[in-house]
N, C-alpha and C positions, 0 to 999 in steps of 0.2 A: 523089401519084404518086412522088415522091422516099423515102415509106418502103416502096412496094411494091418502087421498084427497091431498094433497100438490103437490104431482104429477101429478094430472089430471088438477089443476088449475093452472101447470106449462107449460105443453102441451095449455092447452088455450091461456096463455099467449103470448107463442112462436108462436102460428099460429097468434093472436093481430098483437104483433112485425112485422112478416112477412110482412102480409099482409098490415099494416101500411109504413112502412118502398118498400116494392116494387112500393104499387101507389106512393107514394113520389116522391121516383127518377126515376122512369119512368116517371111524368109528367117533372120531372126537365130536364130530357135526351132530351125527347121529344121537349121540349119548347125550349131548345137548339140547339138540330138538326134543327127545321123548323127556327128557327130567323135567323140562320149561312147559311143555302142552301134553303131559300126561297120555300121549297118543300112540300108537304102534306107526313106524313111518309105512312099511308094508300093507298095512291092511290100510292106512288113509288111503294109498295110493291106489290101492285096491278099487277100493269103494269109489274114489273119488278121479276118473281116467284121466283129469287135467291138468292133474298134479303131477302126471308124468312127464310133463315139458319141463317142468320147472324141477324136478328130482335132474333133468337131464343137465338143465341149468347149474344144479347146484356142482355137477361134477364139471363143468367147464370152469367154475370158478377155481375148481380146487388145481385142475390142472392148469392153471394161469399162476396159482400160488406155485407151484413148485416150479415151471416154468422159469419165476423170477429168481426162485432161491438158485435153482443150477445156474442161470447166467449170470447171477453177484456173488458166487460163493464156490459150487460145488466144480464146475467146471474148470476149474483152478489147480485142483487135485488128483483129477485122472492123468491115464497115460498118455494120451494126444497134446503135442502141443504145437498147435499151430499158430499162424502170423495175427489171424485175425481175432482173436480168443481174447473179449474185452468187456466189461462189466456195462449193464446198460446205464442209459443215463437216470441221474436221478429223477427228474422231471418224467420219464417213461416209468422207472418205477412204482413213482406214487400214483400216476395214472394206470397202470395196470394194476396194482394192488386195489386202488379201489373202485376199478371196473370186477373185478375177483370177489372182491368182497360183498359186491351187490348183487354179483350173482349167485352167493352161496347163502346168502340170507333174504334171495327172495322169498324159498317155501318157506320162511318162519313166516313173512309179512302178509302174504297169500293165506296161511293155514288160521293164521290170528287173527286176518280181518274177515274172511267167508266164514270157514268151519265152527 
């Protein structure tokens, strides 16, 4: 009974995290792209319907960022502790950081080289 609760207040956690962690840097992305290209992200997107792949893009990247911070960090400090619970390798790290990173700064590259 005590690892189901510790797991279910883990999964709570993890959806916390997420969702904490997505508004974050998506306001941050956001406030960066519109001070850098003077643009409204919503109306480009608007205007422009193929910039919706790439807004979709940008939010895989960000969930790939917080992905790595919970399995090198966060994951450390909840209630679950189980056998397998191990920090990825760094070689995976940097490779997912910057597969992450290109997919969150595609819409700048796209917006600044088309629009």
């Amino acid at each position: 009974m005590k690892v189901m609760l510790s797991a279910i207040l883990e999964i709570v956690r993890v959806l916390v995290v997420i969702v904490f962690f997505f508004v974050l840097i998506g306001i941050v992305v956001n406030g960066v792209f519109e001070n850098t290209t003077n643009l409204d992200v919503q109306e480009l997107i608007e205007d422009n319907g193929y910039l919706f792949f790439f807004r979709l893009l940008q939010g895989v990247g960000v969930l790939g960022v917080i992905y790595i911070l919970y399995r090198n960090k966060y994951q450390f400090s909840g209630w679950y502790r189980g056998k397998q619970m191990q920090r990825l390798s760094k070689r995976t790290t940097r490779m997912l950081l910057c597969i992450s990173l290109v997919c969150m700064f595609a819409l700048y590259v796209v917006v600044w080289l088309v629009v």
